[in-house]
Short mmCIF file of the C-alpha atoms (twelve columns), coordinates in Angstrom:
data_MODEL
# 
_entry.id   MODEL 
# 
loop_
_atom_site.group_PDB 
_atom_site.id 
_atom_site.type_symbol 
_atom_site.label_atom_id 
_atom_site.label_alt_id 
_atom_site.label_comp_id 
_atom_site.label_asym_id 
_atom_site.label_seq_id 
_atom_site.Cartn_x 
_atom_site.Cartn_y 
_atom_site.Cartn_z 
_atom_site.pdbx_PDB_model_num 
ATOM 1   C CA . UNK A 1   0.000   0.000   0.000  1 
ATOM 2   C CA . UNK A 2   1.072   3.562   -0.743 1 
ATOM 3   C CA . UNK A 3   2.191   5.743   2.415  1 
ATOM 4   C CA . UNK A 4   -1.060  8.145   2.779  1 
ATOM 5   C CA . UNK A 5   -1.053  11.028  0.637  1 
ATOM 6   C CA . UNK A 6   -0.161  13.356  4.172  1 
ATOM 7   C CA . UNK A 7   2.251   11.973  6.355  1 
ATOM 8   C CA . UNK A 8   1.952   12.112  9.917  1 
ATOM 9   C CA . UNK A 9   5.006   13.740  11.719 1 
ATOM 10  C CA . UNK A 10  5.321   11.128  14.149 1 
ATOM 11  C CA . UNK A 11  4.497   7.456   14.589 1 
ATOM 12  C CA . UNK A 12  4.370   5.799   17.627 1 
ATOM 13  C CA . UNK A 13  5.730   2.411   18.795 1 
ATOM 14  C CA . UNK A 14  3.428   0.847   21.689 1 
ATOM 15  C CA . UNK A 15  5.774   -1.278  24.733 1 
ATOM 16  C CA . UNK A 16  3.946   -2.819  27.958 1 
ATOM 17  C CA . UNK A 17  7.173   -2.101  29.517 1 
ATOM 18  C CA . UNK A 18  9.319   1.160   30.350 1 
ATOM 19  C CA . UNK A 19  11.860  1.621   27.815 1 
ATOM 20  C CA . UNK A 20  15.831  1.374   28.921 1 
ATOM 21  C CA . UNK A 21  16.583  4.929   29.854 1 
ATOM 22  C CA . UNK A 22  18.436  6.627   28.085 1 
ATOM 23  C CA . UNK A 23  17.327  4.915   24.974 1 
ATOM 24  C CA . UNK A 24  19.923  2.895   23.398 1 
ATOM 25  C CA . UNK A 25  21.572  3.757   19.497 1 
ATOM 26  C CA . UNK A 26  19.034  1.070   18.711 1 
ATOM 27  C CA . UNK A 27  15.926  -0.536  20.638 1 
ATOM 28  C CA . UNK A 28  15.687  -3.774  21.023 1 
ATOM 29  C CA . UNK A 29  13.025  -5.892  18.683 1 
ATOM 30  C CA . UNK A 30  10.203  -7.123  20.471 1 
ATOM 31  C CA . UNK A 31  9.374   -11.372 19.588 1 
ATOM 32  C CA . UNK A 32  6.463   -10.127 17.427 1 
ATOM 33  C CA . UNK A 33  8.680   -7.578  15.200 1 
ATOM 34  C CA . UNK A 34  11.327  -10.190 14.921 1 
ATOM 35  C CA . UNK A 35  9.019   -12.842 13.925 1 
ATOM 36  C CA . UNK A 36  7.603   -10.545 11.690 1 
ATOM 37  C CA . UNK A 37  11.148  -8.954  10.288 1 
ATOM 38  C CA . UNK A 38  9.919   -5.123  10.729 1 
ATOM 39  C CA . UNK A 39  8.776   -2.870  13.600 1 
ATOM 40  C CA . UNK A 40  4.935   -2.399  14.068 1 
ATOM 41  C CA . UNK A 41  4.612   1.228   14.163 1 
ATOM 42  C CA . UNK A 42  0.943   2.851   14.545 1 
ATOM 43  C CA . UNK A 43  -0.337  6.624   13.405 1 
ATOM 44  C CA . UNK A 44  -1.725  9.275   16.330 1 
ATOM 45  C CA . UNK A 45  -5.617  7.251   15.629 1 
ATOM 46  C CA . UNK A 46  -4.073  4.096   15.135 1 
ATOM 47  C CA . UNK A 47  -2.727  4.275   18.714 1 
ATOM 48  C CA . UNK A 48  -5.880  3.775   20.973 1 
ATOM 49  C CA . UNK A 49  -7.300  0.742   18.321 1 
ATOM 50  C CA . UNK A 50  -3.732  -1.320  18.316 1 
ATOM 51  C CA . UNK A 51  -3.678  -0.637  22.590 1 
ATOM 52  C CA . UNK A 52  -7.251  -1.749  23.050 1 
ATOM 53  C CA . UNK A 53  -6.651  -5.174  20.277 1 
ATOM 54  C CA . UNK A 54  -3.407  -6.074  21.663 1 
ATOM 55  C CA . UNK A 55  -2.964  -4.749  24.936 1 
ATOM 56  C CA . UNK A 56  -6.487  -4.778  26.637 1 
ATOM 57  C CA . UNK A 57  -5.535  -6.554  29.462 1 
ATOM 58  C CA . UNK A 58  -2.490  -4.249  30.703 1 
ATOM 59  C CA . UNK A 59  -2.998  -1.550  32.750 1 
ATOM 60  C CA . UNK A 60  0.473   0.417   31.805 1 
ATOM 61  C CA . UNK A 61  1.467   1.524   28.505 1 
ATOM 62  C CA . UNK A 62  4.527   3.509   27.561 1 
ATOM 63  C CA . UNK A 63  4.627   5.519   23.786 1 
ATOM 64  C CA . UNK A 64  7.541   5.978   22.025 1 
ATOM 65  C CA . UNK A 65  6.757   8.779   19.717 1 
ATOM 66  C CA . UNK A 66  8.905   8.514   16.584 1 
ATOM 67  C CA . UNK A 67  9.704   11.458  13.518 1 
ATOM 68  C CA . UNK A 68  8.679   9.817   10.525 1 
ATOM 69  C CA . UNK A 69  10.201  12.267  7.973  1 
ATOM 70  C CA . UNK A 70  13.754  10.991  8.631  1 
ATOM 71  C CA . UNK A 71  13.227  7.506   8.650  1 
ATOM 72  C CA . UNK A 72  9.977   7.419   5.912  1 
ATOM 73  C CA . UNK A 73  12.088  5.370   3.418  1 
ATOM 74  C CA . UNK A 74  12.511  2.683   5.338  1 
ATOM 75  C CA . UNK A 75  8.798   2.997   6.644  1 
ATOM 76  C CA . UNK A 76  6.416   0.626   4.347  1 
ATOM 77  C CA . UNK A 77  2.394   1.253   5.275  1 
ATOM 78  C CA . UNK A 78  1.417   -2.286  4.703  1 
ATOM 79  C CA . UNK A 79  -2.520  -2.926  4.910  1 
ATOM 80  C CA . UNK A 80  -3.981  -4.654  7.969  1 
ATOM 81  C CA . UNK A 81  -7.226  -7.315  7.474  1 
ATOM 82  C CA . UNK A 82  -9.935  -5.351  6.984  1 
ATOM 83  C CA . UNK A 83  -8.808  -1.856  7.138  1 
ATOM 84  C CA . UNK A 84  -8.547  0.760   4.517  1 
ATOM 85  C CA . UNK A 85  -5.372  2.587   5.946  1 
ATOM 86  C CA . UNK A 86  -2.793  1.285   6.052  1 
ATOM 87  C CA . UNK A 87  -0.289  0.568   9.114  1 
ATOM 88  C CA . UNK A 88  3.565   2.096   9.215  1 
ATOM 89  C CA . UNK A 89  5.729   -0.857  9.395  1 
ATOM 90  C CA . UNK A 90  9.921   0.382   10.027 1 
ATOM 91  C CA . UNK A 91  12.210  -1.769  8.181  1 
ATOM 92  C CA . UNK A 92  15.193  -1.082  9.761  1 
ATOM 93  C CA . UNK A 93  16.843  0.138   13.423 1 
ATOM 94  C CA . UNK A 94  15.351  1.929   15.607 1 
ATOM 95  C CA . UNK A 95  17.064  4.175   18.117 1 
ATOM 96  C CA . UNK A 96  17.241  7.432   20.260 1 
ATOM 97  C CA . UNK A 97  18.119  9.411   17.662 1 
ATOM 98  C CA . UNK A 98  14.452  8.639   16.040 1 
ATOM 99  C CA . UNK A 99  12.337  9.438   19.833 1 
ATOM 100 C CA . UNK A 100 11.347  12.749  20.469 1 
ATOM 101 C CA . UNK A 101 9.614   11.592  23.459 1 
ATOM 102 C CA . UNK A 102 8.511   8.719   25.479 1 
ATOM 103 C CA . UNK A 103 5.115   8.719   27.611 1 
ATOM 104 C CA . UNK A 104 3.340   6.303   30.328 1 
ATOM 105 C CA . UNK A 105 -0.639  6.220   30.623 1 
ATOM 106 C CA . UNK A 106 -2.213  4.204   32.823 1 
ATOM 107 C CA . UNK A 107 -5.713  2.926   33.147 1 
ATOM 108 C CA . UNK A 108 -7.042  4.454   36.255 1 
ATOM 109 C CA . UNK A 109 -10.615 3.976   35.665 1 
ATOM 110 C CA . UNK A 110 -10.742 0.876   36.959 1 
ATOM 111 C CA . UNK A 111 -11.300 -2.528  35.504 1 
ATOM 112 C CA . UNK A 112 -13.421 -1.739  32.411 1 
ATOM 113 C CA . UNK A 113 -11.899 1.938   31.277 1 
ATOM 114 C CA . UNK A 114 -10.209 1.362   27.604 1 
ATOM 115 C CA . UNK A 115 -7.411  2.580   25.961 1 
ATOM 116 C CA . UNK A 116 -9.348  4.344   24.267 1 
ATOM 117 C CA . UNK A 117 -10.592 6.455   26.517 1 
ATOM 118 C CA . UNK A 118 -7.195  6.926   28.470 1 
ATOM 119 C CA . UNK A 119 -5.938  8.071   24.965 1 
ATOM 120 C CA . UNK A 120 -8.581  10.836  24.389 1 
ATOM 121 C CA . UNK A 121 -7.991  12.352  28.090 1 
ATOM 122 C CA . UNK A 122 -4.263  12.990  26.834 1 
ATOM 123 C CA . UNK A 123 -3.060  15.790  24.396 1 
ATOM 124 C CA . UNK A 124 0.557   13.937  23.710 1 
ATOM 125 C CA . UNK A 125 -0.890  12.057  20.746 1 
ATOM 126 C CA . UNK A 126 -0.014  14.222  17.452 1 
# 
């Protein structure tokens, strides 16, 4: 699939765990983006669908927000089942010099609350 016709500035990588800090000259590959051979980025709206499909059950999230513009070669926006736009996949490293920020949200609602909603309470998404 064709990257969208306006790029996003950032993408965002979603981790259930805090991220080494400081970041290291390149992040280590989850199991699913090894298995998979690239990185599963997701755009600003992307961000509260791909928490509440895959990571429903945790309760902490932390967001690594990514620039896109210097790494958009390697970036490939693959199509997911059913969708019509398509998901940033990095092919390639991914390291501190690509974050301009990480963020933790937490479900404080109690059992039910989704990421969703956490996401919508917070202005860090761009």
């Amino acid at each position: 699939m064709p990257a969208p016709k306006s790029l996003p500035t950032y993408v965002y990588k979603i981790v259930d765990s805090a991220p080494p800090s400081p970041l290291p000259d390149v992040y280590p590959l989850s199991d699913l983006d090894k298995h998979d051979g690239f990185i599963h980025l997701s755009t600003s709206w992307q961000v509260p669908i791909t928490a509440d499909l895959f990571f429903a059950s945790h309760t902490t999230l932390h967001l690594i927000k990514v620039r896109l513009a210097p790494r958009s070669s390697q970036v490939k926006w693959d199509d997911p089942p059913n969708e019509n736009d398509g998901c940033p996949h990095l092919y390639g490293d991914l390291g501190a010099a690509d974050v301009e920020s990480v963020e933790k949200f937490e479900k404080s609602g109690g059992e039910g609350q989704s990421w969703k909603e956490v996401f919508a309470s917070s202005g860090w998404l761009e």
